[in-house]
PyMOL commands that place a pseudoatom at each C-alpha (Angstrom):
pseudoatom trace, name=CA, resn=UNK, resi=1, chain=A, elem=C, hetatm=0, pos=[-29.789, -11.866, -30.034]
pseudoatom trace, name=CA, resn=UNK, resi=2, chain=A, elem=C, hetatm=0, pos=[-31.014, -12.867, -26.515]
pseudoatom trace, name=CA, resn=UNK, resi=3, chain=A, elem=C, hetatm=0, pos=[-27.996, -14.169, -24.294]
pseudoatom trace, name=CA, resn=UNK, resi=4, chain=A, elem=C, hetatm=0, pos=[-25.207, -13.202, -27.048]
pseudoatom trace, name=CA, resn=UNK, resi=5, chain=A, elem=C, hetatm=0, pos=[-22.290, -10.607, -25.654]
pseudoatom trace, name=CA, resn=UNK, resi=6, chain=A, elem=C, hetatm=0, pos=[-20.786, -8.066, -28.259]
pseudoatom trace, name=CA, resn=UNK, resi=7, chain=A, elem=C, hetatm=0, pos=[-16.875, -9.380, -28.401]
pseudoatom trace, name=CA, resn=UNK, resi=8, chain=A, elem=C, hetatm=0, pos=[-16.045, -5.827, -30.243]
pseudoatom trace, name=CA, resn=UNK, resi=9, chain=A, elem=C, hetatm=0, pos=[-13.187, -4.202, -28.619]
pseudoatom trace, name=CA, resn=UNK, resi=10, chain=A, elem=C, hetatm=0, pos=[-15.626, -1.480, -27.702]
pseudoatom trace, name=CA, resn=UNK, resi=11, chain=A, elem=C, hetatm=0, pos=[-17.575, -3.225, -25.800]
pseudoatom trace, name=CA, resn=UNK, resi=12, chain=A, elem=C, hetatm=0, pos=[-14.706, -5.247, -23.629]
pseudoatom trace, name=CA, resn=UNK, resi=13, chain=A, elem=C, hetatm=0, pos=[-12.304, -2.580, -23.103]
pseudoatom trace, name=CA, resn=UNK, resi=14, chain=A, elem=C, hetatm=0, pos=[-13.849, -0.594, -20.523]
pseudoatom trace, name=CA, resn=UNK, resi=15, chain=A, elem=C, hetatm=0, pos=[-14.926, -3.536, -18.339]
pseudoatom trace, name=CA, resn=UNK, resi=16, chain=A, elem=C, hetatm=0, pos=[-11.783, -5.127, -18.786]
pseudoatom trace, name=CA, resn=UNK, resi=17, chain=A, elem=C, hetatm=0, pos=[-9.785, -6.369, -15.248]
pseudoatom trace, name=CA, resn=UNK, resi=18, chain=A, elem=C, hetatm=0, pos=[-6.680, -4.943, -16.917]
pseudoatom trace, name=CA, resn=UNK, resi=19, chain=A, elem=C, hetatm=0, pos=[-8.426, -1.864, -18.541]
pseudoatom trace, name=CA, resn=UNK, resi=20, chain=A, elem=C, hetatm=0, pos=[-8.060, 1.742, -16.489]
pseudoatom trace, name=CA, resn=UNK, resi=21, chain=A, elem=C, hetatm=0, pos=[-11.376, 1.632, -15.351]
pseudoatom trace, name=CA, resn=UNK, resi=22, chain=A, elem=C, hetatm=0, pos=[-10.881, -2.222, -14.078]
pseudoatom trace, name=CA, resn=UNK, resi=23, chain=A, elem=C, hetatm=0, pos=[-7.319, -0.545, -12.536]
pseudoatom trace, name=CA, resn=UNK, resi=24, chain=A, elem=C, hetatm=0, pos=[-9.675, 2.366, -10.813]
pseudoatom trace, name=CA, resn=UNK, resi=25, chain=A, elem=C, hetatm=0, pos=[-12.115, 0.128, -9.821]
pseudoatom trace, name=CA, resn=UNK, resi=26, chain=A, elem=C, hetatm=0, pos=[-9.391, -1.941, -7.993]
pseudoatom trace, name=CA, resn=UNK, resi=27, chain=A, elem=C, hetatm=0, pos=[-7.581, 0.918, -6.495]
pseudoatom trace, name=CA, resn=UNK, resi=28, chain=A, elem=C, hetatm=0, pos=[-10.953, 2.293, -5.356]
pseudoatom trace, name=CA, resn=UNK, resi=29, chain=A, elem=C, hetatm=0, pos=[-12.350, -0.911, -3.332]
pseudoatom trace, name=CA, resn=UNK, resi=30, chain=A, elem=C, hetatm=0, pos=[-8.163, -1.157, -1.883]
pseudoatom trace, name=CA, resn=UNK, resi=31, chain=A, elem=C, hetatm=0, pos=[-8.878, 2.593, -0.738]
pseudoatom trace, name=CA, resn=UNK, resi=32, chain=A, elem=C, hetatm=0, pos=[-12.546, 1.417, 0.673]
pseudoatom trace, name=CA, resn=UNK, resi=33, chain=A, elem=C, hetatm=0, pos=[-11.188, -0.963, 2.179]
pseudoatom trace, name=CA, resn=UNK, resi=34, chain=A, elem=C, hetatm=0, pos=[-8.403, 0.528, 3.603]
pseudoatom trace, name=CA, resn=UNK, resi=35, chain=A, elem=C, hetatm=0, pos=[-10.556, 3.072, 4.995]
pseudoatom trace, name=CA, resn=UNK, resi=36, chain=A, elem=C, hetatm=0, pos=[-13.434, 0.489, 6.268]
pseudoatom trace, name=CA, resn=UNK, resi=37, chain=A, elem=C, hetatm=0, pos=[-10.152, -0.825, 8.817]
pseudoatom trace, name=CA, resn=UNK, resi=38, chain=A, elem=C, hetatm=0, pos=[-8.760, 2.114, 9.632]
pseudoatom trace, name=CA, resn=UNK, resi=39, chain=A, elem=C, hetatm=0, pos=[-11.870, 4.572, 10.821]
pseudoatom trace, name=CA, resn=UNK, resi=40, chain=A, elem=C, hetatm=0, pos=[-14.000, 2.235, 12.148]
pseudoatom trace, name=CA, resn=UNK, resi=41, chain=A, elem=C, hetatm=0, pos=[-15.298, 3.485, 15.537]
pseudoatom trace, name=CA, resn=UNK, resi=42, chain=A, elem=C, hetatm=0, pos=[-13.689, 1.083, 18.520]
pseudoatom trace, name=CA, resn=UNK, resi=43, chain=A, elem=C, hetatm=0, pos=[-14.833, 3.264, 21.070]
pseudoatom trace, name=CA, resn=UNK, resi=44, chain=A, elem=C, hetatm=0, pos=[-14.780, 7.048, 21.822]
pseudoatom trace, name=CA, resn=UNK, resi=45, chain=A, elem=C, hetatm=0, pos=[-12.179, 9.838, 21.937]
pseudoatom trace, name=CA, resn=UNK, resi=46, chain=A, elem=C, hetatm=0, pos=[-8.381, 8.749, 20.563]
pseudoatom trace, name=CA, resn=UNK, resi=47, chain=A, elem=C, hetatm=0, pos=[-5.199, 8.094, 22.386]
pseudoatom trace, name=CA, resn=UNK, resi=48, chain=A, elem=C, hetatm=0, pos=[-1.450, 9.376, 21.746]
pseudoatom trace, name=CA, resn=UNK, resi=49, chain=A, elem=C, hetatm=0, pos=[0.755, 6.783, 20.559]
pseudoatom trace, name=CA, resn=UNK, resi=50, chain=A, elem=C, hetatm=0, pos=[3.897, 8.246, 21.907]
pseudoatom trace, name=CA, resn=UNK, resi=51, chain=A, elem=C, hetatm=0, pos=[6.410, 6.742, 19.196]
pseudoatom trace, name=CA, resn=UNK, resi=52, chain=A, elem=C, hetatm=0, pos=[9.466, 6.189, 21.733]
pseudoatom trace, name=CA, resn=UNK, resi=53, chain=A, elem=C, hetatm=0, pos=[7.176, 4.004, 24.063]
pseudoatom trace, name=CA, resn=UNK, resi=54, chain=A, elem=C, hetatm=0, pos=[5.809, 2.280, 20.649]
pseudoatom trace, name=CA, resn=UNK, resi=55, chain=A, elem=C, hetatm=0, pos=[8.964, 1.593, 19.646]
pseudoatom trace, name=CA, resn=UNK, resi=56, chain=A, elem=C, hetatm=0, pos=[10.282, 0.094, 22.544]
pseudoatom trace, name=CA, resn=UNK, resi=57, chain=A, elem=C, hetatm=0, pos=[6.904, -2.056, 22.368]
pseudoatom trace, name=CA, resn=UNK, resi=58, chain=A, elem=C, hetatm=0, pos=[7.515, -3.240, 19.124]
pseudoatom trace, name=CA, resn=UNK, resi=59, chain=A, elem=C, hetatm=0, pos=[11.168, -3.836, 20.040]
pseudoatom trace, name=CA, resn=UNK, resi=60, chain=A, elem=C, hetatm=0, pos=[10.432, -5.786, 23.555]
pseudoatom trace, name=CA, resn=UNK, resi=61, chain=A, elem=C, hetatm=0, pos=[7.654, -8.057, 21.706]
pseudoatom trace, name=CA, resn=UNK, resi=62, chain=A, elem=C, hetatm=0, pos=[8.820, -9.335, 18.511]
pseudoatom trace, name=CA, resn=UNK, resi=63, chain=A, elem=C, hetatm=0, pos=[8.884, -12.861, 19.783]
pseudoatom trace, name=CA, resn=UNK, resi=64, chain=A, elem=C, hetatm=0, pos=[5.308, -12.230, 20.793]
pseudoatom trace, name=CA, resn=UNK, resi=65, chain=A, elem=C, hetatm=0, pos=[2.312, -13.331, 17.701]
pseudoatom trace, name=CA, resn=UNK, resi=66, chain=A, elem=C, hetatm=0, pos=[0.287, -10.325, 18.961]
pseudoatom trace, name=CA, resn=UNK, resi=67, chain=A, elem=C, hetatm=0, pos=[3.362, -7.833, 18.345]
pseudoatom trace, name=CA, resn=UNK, resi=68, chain=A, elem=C, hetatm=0, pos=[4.131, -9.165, 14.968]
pseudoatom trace, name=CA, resn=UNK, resi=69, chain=A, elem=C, hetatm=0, pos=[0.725, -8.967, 13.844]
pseudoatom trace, name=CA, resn=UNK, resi=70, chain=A, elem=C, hetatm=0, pos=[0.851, -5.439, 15.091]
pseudoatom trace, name=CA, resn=UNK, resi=71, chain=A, elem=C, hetatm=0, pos=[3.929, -4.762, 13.435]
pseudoatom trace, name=CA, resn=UNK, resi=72, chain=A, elem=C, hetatm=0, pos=[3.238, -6.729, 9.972]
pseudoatom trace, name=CA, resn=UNK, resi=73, chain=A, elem=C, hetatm=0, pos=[-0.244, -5.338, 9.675]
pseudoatom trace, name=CA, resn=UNK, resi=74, chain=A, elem=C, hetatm=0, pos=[0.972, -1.269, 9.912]
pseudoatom trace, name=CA, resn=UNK, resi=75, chain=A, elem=C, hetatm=0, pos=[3.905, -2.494, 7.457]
pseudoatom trace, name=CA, resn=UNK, resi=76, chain=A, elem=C, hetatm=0, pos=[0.903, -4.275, 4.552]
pseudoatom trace, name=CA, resn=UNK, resi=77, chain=A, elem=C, hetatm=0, pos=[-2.090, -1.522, 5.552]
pseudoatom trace, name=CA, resn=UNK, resi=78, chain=A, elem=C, hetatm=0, pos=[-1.804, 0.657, 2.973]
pseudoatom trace, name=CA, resn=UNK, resi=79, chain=A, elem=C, hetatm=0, pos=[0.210, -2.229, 0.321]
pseudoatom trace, name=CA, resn=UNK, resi=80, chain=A, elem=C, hetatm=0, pos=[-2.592, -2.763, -1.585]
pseudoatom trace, name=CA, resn=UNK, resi=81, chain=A, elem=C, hetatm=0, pos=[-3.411, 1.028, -2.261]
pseudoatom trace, name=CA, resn=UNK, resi=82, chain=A, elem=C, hetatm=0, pos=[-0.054, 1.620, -2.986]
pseudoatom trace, name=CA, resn=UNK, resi=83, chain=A, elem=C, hetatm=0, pos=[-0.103, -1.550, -5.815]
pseudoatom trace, name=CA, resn=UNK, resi=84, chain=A, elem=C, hetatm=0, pos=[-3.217, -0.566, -6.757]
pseudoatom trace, name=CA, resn=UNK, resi=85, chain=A, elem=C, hetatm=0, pos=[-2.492, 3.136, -7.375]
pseudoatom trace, name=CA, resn=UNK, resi=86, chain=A, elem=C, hetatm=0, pos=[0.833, 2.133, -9.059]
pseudoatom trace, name=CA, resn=UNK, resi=87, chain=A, elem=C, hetatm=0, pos=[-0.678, 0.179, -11.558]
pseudoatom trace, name=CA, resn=UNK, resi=88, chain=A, elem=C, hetatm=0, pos=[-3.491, 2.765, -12.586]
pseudoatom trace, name=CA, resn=UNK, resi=89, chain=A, elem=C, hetatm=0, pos=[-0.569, 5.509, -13.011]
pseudoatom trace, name=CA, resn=UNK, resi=90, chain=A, elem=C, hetatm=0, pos=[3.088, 4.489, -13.326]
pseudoatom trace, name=CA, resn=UNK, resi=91, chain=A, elem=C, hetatm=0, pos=[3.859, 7.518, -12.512]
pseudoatom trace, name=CA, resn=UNK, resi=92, chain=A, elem=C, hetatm=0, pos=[3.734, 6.617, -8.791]
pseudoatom trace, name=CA, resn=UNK, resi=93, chain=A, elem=C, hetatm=0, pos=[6.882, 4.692, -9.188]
pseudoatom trace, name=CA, resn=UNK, resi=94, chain=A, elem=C, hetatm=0, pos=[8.982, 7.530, -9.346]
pseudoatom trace, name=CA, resn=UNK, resi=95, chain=A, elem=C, hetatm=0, pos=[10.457, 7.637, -5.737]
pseudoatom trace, name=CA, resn=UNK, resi=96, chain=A, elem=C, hetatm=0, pos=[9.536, 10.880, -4.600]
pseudoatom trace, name=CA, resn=UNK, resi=97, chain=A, elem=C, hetatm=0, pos=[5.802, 10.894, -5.987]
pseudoatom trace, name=CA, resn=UNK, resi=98, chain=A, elem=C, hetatm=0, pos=[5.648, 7.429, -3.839]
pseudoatom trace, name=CA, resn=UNK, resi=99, chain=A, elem=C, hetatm=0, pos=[6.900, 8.918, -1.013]
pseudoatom trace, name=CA, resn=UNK, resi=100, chain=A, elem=C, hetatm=0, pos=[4.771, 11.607, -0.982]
pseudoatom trace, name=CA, resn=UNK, resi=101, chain=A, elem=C, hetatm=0, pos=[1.483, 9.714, -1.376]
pseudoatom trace, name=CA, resn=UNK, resi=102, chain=A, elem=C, hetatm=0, pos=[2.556, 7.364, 1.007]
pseudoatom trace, name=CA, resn=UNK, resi=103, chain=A, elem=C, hetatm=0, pos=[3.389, 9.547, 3.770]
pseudoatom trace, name=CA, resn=UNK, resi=104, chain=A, elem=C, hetatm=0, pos=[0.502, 11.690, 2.907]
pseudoatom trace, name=CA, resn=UNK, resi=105, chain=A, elem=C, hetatm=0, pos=[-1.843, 8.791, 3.072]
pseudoatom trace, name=CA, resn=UNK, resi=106, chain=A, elem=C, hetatm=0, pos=[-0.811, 7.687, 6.277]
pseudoatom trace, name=CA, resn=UNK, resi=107, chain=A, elem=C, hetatm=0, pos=[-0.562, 11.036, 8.203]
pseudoatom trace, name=CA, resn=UNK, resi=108, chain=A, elem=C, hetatm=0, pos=[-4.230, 11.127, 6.649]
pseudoatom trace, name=CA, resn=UNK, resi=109, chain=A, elem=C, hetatm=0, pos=[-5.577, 8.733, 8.455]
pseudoatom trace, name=CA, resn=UNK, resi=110, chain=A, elem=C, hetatm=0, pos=[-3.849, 9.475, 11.611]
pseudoatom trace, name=CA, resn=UNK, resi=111, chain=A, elem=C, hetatm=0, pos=[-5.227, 13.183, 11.142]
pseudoatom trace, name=CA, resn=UNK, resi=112, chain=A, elem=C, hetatm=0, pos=[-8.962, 11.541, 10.836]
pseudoatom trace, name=CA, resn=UNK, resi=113, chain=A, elem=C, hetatm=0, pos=[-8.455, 9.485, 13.987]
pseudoatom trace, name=CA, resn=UNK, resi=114, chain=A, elem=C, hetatm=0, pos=[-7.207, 12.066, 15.902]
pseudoatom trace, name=CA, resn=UNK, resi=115, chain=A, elem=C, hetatm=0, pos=[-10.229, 14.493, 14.492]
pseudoatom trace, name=CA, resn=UNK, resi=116, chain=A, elem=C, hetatm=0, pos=[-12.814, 12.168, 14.665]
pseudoatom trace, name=CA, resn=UNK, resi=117, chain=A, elem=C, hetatm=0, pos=[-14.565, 9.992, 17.992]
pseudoatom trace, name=CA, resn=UNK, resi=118, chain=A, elem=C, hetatm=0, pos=[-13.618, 6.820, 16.567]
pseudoatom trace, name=CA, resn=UNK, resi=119, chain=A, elem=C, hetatm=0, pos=[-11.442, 5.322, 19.871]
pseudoatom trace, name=CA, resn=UNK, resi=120, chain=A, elem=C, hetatm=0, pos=[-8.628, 4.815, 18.149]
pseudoatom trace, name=CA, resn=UNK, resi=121, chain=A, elem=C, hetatm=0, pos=[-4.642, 5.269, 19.134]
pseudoatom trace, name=CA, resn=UNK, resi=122, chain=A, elem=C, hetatm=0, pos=[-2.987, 8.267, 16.917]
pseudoatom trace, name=CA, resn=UNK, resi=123, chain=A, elem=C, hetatm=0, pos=[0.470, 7.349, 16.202]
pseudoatom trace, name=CA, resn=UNK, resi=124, chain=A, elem=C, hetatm=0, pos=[3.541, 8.833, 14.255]
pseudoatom trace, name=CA, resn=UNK, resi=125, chain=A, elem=C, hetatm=0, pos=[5.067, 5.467, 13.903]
pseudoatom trace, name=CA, resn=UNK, resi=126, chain=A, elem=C, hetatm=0, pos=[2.275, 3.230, 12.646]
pseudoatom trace, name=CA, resn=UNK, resi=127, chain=A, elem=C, hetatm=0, pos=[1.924, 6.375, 9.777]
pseudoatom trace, name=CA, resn=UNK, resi=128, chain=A, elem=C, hetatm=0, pos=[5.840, 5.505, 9.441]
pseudoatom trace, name=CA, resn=UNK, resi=129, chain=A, elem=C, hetatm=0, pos=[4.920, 2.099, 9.257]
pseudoatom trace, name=CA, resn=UNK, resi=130, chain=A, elem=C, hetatm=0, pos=[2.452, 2.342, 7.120]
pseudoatom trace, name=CA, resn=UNK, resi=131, chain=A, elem=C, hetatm=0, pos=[4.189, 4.573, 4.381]
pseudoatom trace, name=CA, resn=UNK, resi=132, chain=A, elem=C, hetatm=0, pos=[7.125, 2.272, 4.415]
pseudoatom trace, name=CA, resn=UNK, resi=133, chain=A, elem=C, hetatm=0, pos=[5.024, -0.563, 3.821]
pseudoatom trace, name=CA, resn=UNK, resi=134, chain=A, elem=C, hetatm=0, pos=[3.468, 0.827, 0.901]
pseudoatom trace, name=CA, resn=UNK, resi=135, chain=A, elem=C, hetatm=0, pos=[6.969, 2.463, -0.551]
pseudoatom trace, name=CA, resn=UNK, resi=136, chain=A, elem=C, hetatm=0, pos=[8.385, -1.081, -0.336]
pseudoatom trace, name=CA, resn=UNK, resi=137, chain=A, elem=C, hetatm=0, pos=[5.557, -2.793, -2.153]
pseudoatom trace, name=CA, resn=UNK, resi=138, chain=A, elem=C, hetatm=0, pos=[5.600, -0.747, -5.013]
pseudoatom trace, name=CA, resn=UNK, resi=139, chain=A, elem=C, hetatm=0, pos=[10.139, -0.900, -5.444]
pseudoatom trace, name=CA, resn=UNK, resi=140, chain=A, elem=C, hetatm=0, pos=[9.336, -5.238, -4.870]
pseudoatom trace, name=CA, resn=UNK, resi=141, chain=A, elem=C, hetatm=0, pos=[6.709, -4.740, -7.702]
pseudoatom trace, name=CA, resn=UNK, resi=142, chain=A, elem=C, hetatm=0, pos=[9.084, -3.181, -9.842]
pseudoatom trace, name=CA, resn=UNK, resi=143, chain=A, elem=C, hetatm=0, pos=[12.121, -4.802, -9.268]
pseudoatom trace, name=CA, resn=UNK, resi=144, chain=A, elem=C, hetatm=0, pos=[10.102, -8.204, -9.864]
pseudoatom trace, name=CA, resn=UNK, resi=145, chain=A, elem=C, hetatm=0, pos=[8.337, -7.201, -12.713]
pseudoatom trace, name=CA, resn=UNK, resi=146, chain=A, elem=C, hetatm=0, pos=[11.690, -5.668, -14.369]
pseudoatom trace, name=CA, resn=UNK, resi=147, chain=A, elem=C, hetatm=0, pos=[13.123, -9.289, -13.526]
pseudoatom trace, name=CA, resn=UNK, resi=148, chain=A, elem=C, hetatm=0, pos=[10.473, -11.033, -15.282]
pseudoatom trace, name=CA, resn=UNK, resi=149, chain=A, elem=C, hetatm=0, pos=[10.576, -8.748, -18.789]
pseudoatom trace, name=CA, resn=UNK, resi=150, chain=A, elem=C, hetatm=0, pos=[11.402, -11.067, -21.523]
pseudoatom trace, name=CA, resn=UNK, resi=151, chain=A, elem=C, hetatm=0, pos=[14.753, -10.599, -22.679]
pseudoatom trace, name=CA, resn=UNK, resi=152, chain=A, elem=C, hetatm=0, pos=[15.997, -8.904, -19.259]
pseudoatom trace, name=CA, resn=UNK, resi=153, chain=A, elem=C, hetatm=0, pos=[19.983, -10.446, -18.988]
pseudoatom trace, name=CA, resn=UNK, resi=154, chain=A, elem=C, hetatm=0, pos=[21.405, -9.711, -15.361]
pseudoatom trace, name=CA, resn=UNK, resi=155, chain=A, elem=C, hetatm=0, pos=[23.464, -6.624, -14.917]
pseudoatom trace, name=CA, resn=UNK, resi=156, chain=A, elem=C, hetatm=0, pos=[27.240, -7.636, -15.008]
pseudoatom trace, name=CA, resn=UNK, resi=157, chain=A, elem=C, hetatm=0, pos=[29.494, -7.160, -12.551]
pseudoatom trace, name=CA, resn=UNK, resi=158, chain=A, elem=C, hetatm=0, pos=[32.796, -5.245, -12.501]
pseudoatom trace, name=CA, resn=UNK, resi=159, chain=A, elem=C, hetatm=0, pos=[34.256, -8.469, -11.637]
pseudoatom trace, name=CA, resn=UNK, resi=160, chain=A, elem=C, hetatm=0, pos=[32.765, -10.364, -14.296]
pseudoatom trace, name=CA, resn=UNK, resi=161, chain=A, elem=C, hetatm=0, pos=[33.527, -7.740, -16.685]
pseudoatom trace, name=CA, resn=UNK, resi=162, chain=A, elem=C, hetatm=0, pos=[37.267, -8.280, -15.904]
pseudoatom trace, name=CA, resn=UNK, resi=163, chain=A, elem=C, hetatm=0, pos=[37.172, -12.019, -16.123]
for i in range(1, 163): cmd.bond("trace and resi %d" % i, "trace and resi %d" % (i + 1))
show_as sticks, trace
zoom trace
């Protein structure tokens, strides 16, 4: 039986991509990861991001490249968690669940820069920014994957109602 793999639905379903352990395994490299960019040491000590001078960064330099990245990389940081999460528990749809762990997720790692040497900038608005981003993944997620359910008609309008 030397080089032959069991087919049995016992023996696929818990190494499965689409199983929950696949699903864990996913949402716990996105959280690795996630963590690997955000509490890596750049230097020593931390720095207040004061969130009216960030903003009016942000604001000032959106037709810069080095702003946008800036911008778009707080709004996707915590995206993949967020996907990740939502599709090992459903549950994390529900709007106020997803706000919660979002928010609490970001102020997280805030917290850990401020508490930790890493040389990082502690900010209020890249938490907001991050939080949004992932909120906003997970209501795209949905909304596409209602729209692509078989058998899904459009909801009508009042106007088309009355025609």
């Amino acid at each position: 039986m030397s080089g032959r793999t069991s087919t049995t639905p016992e023996a696929t379903s818990s190494t499965a991509p689409g199983s929950r352990r696949g699903r864990a395994a996913v949402a716990l490299a996105a959280a690795v990861l996630t963590a690997a960019v955000t509490l890596t040491p750049v230097g020593e000590g931390w720095a207040w991001g004061a969130p009216r001078e960030e903003l009016r960064w942000y604001l000032a330099g959106l037709d810069h490249p080095g702003t946008l990245v800036q911008l778009l990389g707080n709004l996707l940081l915590l995206a993949p968690l967020a996907l990740a999460v939502h599709r090992l528990e459903g549950r994390v749809a529900r709007p106020r669940v997803l706000v919660a762990l979002a928010l609490a997720t970001a102020a997280s790692i805030e917290l850990l820069q401020l508490v930790l040497p890493l040389g990082r900038v502690v900010s209020p608005l890249d938490a907001t920014l991050n939080a949004t981003g992932a909120v906003l993944a997970v209501v795209v997620a949905e909304a596409l994957a209602t729209a692509a359910r078989p058998g899904r008609r459009p909801a009508r309008t009042a106007r088309a109602r009355a025609a």
